[in-house]
C-alpha positions in Angstrom: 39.8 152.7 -59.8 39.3 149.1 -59.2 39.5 146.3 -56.5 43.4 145.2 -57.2 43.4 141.2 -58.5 43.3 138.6 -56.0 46.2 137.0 -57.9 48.9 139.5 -58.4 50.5 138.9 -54.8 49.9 135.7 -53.1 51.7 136.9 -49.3 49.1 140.7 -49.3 45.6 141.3 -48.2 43.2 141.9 -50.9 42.8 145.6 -51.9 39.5 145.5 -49.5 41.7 145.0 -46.7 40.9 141.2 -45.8 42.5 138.6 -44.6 42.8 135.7 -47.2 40.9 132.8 -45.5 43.6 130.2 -44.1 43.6 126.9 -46.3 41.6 124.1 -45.8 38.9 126.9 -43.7 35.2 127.1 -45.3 34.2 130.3 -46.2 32.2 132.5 -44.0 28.5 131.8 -45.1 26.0 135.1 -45.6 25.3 136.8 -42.2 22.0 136.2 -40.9 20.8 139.5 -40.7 21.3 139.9 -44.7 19.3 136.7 -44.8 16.4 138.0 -42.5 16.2 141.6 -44.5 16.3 139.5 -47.9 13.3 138.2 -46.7 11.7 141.5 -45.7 12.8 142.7 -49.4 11.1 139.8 -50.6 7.7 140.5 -49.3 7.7 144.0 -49.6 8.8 143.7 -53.0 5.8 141.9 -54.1 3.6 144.2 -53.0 5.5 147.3 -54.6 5.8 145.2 -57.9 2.3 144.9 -57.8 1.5 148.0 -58.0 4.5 149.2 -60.2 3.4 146.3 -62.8 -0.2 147.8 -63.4 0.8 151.5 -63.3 1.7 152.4 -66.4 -1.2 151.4 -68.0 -3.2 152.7 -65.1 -2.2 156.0 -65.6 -1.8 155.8 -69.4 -4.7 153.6 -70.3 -7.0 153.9 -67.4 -6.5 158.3 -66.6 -5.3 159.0 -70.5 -2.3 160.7 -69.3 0.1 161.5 -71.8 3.9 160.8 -71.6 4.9 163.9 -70.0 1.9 163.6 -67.3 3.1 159.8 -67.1 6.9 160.9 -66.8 6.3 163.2 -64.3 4.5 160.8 -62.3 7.4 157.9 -62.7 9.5 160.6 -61.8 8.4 161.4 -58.4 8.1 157.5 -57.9 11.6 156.7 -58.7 13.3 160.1 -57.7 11.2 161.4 -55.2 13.0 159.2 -52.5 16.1 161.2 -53.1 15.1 164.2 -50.9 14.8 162.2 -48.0 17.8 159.4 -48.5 20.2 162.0 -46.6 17.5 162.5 -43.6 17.2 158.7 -43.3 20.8 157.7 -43.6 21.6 160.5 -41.0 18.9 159.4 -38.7 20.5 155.8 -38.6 23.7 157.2 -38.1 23.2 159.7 -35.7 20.9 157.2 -33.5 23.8 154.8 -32.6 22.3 151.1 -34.1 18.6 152.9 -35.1 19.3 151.7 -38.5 16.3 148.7 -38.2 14.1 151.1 -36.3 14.6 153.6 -39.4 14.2 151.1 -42.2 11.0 150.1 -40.2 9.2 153.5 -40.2 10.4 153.8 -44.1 8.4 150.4 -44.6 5.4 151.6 -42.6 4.9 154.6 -44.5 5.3 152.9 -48.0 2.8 150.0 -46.9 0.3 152.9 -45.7 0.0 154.5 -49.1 -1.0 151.3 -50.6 -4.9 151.4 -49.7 -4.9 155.4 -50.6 -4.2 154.7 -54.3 -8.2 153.3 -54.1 -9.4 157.0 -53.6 -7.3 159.0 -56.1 -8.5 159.0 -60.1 -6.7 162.6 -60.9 -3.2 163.9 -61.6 -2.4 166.0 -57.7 -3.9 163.6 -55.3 -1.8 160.3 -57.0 1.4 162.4 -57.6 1.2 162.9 -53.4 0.7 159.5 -52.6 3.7 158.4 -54.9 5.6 160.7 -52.8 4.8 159.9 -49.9 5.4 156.1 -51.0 8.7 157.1 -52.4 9.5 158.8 -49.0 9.7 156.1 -47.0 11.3 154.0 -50.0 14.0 156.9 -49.2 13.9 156.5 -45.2 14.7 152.9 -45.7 17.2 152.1 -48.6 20.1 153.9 -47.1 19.7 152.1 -43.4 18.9 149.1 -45.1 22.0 148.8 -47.2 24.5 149.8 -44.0 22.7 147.1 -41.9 23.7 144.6 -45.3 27.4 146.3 -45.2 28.2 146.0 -41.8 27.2 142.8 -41.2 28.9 141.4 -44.3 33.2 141.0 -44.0 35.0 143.5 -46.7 35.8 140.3 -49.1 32.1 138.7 -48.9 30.4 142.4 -48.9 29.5 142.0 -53.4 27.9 138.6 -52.5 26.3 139.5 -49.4 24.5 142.6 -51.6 24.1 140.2 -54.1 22.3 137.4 -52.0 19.6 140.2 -50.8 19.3 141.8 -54.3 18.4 138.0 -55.5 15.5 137.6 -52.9 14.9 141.4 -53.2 14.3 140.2 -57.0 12.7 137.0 -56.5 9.8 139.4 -54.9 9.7 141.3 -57.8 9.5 138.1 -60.5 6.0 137.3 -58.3 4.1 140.4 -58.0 3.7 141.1 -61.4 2.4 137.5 -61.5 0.4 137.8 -58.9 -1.2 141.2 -60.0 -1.6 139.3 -63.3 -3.6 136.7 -61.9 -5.9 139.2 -59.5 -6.2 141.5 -63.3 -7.6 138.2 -64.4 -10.1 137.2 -61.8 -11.8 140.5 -60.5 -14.3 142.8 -62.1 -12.2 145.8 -60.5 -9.0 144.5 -60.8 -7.1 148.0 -60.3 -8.7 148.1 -57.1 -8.3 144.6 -55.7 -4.0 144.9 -57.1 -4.1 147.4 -54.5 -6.1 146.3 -51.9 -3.7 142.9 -51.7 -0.8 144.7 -51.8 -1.1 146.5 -49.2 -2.1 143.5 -46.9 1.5 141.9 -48.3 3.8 144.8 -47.3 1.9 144.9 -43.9 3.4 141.7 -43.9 7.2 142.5 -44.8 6.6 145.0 -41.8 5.7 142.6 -39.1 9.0 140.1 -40.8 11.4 143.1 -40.0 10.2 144.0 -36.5 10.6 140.6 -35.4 13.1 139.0 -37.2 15.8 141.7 -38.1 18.5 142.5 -34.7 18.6 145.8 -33.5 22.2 145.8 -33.4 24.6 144.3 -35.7 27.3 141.8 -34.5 29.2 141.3 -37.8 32.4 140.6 -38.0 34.6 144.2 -38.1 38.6 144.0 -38.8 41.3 146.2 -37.3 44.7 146.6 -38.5 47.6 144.8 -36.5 51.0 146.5 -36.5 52.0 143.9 -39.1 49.3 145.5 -41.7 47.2 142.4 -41.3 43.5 142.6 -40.0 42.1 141.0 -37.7 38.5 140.5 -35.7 37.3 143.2 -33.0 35.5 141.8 -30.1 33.8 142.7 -27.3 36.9 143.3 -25.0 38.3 145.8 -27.8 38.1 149.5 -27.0 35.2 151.4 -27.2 34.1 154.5 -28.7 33.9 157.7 -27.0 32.8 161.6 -27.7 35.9 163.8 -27.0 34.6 167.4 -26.1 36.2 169.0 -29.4 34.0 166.5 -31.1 36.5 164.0 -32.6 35.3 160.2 -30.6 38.6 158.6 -29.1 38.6 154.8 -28.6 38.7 153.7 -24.4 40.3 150.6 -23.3 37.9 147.9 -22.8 36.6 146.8 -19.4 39.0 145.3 -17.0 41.9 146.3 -18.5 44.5 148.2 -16.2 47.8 150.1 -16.4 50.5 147.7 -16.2 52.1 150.3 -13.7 49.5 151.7 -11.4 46.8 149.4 -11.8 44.5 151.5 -12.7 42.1 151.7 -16.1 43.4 154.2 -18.8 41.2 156.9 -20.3 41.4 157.0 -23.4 43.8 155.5 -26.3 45.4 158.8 -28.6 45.3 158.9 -31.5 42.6 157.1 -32.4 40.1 159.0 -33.9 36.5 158.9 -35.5 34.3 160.9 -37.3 31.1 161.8 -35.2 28.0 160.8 -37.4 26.4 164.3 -37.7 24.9 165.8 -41.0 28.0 167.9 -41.6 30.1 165.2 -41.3 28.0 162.8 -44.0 28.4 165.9 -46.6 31.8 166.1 -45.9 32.6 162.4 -47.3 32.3 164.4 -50.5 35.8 165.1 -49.9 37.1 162.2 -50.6 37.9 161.4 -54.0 37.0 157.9 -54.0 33.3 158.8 -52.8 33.4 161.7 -55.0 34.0 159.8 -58.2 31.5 156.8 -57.3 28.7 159.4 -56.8 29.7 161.5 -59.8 29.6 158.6 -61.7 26.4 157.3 -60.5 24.6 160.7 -61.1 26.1 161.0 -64.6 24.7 157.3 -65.8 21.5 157.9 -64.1 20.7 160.6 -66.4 21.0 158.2 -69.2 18.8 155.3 -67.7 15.5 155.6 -69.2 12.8 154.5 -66.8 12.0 150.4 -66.6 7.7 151.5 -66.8 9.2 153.5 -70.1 11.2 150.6 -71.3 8.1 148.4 -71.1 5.7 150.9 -73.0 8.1 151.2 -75.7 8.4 146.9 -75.9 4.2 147.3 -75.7 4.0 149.5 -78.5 6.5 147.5 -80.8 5.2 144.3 -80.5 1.4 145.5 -79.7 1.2 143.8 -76.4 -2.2 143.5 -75.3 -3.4 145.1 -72.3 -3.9 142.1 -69.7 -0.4 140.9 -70.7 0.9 144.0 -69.8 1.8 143.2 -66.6 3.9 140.2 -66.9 6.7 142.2 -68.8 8.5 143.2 -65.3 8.6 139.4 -65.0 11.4 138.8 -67.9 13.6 141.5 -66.1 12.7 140.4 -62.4 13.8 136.7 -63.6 16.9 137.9 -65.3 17.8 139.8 -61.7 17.0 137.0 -59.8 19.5 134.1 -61.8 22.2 136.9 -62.7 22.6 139.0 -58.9 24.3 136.6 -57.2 26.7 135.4 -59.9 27.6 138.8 -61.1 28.2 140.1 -57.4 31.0 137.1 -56.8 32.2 138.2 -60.3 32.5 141.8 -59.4 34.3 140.3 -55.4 36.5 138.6 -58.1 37.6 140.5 -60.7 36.6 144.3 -60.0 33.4 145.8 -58.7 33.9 149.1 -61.0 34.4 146.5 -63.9 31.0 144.5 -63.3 29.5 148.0 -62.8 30.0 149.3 -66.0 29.3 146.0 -68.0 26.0 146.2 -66.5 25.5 149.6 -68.5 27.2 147.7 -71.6 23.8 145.4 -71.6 21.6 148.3 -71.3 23.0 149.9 -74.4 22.5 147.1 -75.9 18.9 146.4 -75.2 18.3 150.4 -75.8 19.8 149.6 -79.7 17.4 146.8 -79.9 14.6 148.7 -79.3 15.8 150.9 -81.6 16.1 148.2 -85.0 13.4 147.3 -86.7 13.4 143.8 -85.9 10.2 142.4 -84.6 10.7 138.8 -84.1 9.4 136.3 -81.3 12.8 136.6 -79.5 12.9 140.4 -79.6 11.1 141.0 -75.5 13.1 138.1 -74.2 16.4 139.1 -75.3 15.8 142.7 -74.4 14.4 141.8 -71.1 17.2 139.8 -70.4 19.7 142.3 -71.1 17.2 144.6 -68.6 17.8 142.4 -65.8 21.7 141.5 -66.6 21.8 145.7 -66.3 20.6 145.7 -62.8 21.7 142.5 -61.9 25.6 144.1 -62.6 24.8 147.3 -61.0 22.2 147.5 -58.3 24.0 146.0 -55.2 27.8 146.3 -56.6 27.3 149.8 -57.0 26.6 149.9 -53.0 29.6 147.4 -52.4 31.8 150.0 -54.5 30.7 153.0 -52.4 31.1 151.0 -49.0 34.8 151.0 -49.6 35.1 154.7 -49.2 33.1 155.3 -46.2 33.8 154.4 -42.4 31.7 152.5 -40.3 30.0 155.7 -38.4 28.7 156.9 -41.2 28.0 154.3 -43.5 24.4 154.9 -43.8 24.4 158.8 -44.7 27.4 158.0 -47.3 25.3 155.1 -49.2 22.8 157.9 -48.9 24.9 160.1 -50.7 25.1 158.2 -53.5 21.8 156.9 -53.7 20.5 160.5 -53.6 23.0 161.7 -56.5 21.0 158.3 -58.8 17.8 159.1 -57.6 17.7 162.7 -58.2 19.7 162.0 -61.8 16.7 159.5 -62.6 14.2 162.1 -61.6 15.6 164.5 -64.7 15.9 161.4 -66.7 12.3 160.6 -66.5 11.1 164.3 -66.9 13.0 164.6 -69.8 12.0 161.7 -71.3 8.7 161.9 -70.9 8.6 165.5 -72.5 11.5 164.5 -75.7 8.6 161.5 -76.2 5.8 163.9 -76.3 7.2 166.3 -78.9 9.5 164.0 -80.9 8.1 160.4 -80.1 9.6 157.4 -78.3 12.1 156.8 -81.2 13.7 159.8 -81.3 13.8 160.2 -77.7 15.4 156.5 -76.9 18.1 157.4 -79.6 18.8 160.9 -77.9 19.1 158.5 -74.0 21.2 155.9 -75.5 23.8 158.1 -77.1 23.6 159.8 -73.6 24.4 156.9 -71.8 27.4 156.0 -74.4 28.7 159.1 -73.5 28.5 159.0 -69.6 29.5 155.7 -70.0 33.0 156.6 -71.8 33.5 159.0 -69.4 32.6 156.6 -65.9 35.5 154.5 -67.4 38.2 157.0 -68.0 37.1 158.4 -64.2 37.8 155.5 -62.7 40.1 153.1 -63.9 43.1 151.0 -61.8 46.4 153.0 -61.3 48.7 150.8 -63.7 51.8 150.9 -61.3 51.4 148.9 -58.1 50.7 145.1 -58.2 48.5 144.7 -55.9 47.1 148.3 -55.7 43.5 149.0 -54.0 41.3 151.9 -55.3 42.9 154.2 -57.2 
C-alpha cells in the first residue's frame, strides 16, 4: 500500500485526504509545537548520546563482558521501552490532552537514571538502571509522536516528523562529541560522561515544561458533503460520551434549532472510538495498521544493533579506544542532512517507498562490513549508509502508521507499532549477541543480513499500491 501520486489527478485530494493548497498560497510552515519538542529532543538527545557513545566500550572494555552479556544489556536498552509504550500511549489518550504531561514524566525518569550509572560496576544493578532509562524512553515516544501528528496537517505530517527527527539528530551528532571531548580531559572520564549528562537532560526537562502547550491547536480537517476537507474550529461540535460508550459529536455553543430555538443534543451518527486500552488493541483490526506493525516487527528482527554495528567497524579497522566514541557521529550527521529531505521525498512520492529504501542502505552497509575491503573510505561510506537507514525510516515509519489511526487514539496506536519494533529489536540483539559468541561477528552479520533480505522481500510484497485506481490511497 502506498500514498497514491500527487500527479495522477489534478481535480482530487491527495490519498491523505488534504486539500491541495490554492495557487499562489505559501505553504503552511512547521507547527510550533514540533519546533518546541524538536528542541526538547535536541537536548535530551545529547545527553542519551552521551552515554550511549561510551557504552559499549564501558561494558566491553571497562566490565569485560562478553557479547552475549553486552547484547543482553543493549537489549534491555533498546527493547526494554516496549513493555511500557502501550501504558504510555494509553495514558495520553485516556487523559484527554495529557500527552505533554506524559512525555514529561517519561523525560524525568530517563534524566534520573543518569547519575545512578556512577554507582553500578556489575552485570544486575546496570541491567535495572537501563530499564528503568528505557522505561521512560517508552512513557514518552508514543505521546511524543501524537503531539508531532496532530499538530502537523495530513500532507505536511512526513516533514513535520522529519523536521524533529533532524533536531532530534542534530543532538545526537554532539553528544558523542561532547563525551569525546570530556573522555579527553578527565582522569575519570566514565564518571564525568555521566555526571554531565545528566545535568543536560535535566535541561531538556525544564525546555518541555515550559515551552511545549498543553493542548494542541493544529489544524484538524473534516469532510464536506462534496468529499473535500476542510478546517474544524472552535464553533465545530464537540465530543461527547454516549452511555453505551460510543462519544457522539454536540452542536457547538450558541447554535439553536432553526424551529424551536432551542440547542440540539447531540448530532447521530457521528461516532468515535473512546480512547480506552481495549480500544488501542483493537486498531489491530485494521488491516492497514495490521500490515504497518507486522512489517515493522518483521524488519526489526533483522536490524542489528547501532552499539553492534560500531564494534564490528572497531574491530575491522582497529579503532582505538578514545576514538571510539566519535563513530555515532558519522551516522548522527548522515541523520541530520538526510531526515528532512527523505521525509518530503516520502510526502512526495510514497512513505512505504522511502520506508523500504531505507532498509535497502542498510543492506548495503551490512555487505560492506562483510567484504574484505579495508580502505580509508570503508567507516564513512558505511556510516553514511547507517544514517541514510534511519534517516528513511525513523519518522516516515510514524507518518505511515498515523494514517490508519484516528485522532482519539493516536498515541496508543503509534504505541502499537513502536512496541511491535522494540520488542522485535530486543530478540534481534539477544540473538546476536549469542550467534557472535559461538560463531563470531562474521558469521552472525551474514546470518542478520540474509534475514533482513528476506523480511525485506516480504514488507514489499505486503504492502504494495493496488494497481487499479488512479488516484488510489492505501491499499
Amino acid at each position: 500500500m502506498y500514498v497514491a501520486d500527487s500527479r495522477a489527478s489534478t481535480s482530487a485530494a491527495s490519498a491523505e485526504g488534504a486539500v491541495r493548497p490554492r495557487a499562489g498560497r505559501r505553504r503552511a510552515a512547521v507547527a510550533p509545537t514540533v519546533l518546541a519538542l524538536g528542541a526538547v529532543s535536541l537536548i535530551t538527545d545529547v545527553s542519551s548520546e552521551m552515554v550511549t557513545a561510551v557504552l559499549p566500550l564501558y561494558l566491553v572494555t571497562g566490565l569485560g563482558l562478553s557479547p552475549l552479556g553486552f547484547g543482553l544489556l543493549d537489549g534491555i536498552y533498546n527493547g526494554f521501552s516496549a513493555l511500557v509504550r502501550l501504558i504510555g500511549g494509553h495514558l495520553a489518550d485516556r487523559g484527554g490532552g495529557r500527552h505533554k504531561w506524559v512525555a514529561g514524566f517519561g523525560y524525568a525518569l530517563s534524566a534520573a537514571c543518569k547519575p545512578l550509572l556512577l554507582l553500578a560496576h556489575t552485570l544486575t544493578p546496570i541491567g535495572l538502571i537501563l530499564a528503568a532509562d528505557r522505561t521512560g524512553k517508552g512513557l514518552r515516544t508514543a505521546p511524543r509522536d501524537a503531539l508531532i501528528s496532530l499538530s502537523s496537517t495530513p500532507e505536511t505530517r512526513g516533514r513535520a516528523f522529519g523536521v524533529h527527527r533532524a533536531m532530534d539528530t542534530a543532538g545526537a551528532l554532539f553528544g558523542p562529541l561532547v563525551a569525546f571531548l570530556i573522555l579527553r580531559a578527565t582522569v575519570d572520564g566514565y564518571d564525568a560522561v555521566f555526571t554531565v549528562s545528566f545535568c543536560v537532560a535535566v535541561v531538556g526537562v525544564l525546555v518541555l515544561v515550559l515551552f511545549v502547550p498543553n493542548s494542541v491547536n493544529g489544524a484538524r480537517t473534516k469532510p464536506d458533503p462534496d468529499g473535500a476537507r476542510t478546517k474544524s474550529g472552535p464553533d465545530d461540535a464537540r465530543t461527547k460520551s454516549a452511555p453505551d460508550g460510543t462519544r457522539t459529536k454536540s452542536a457547538p455553543d450558541g447554535a439553536r434549532s432553526p424551529a424551536t430555538g432551542a440547542a440540539p443534543q447531540a448530532i447521530s451518527g457521528d461516532t468515535t472510538p473512546r480512547p480506552t486500552l481495549r480500544a488501542a488493541l483493537a486498531l489491530l483490526a485494521r488491516p492497514d495498521l495490521r500490515r504497518v506493525t507486522l512489517c515493522a516487527l518483521l524488519l526489526g528482527l533483522a536490524t542489528v544493533s547501532d552499539s553492534f554495528v560500531y564494534l564490528l567497524l572497531q574491530r575491522r579497522l582497529g579503532v582505538p579506544d578514545r576514538w571510539f566514541a566519535l563513530l555515532p557521529l558519522g551516522t548522527a550527521a548522515a541523520f541530520l542532512l538526510l531526515a528532512v529531505p527523505l521525509g518530503r521525498l516520502a510526502d512526495r512520492v510514497g512513505r512505504w517507498r522511502v520506508f523500504l529504501a531505507g532498509h535497502g542502505a542498510l543492506l548495503l552497509a551490512y555487505a560492506l562490513l562483510l567484504t574484505s575491503w579495508h580502505g580509508t573510505a570503508l567507516p564513512y561510506a558505511v556510516l553514511l549508509l547507517h544514517g541514510c537507514f534511519y534517516a528513511a525510516t525513523d519518522g516516515v515509519l510514524m507518518a505511515v502508521a498515523s494514517e490508519s489511526v484516528p485522532e482519539e487514539l493516536r498515541s496508543s496506536g503509534l504505541a502499537l507499532v513502536q512496541t511491535g519494533q522494540a520488542l522485535a529489536r530486543f530478540v534481534c540483539s539477544l540473538g546476536f549477541g549469542a550467534a557472535w559468541t559461538a560463531w563470531g561477528d562474521r558469521t552472525a552479520l551474514t546470518a542478520s543480513t540474509v534475514a533482513l533480505a528476506l523480511c525485506a522481500l516480504f514488507a514489499l510484497t505486503l504492502r504494495r499500491p493496488a494497481p487499479s485506481a488512479p488516484s488510489e490511497g492505501l491499499a
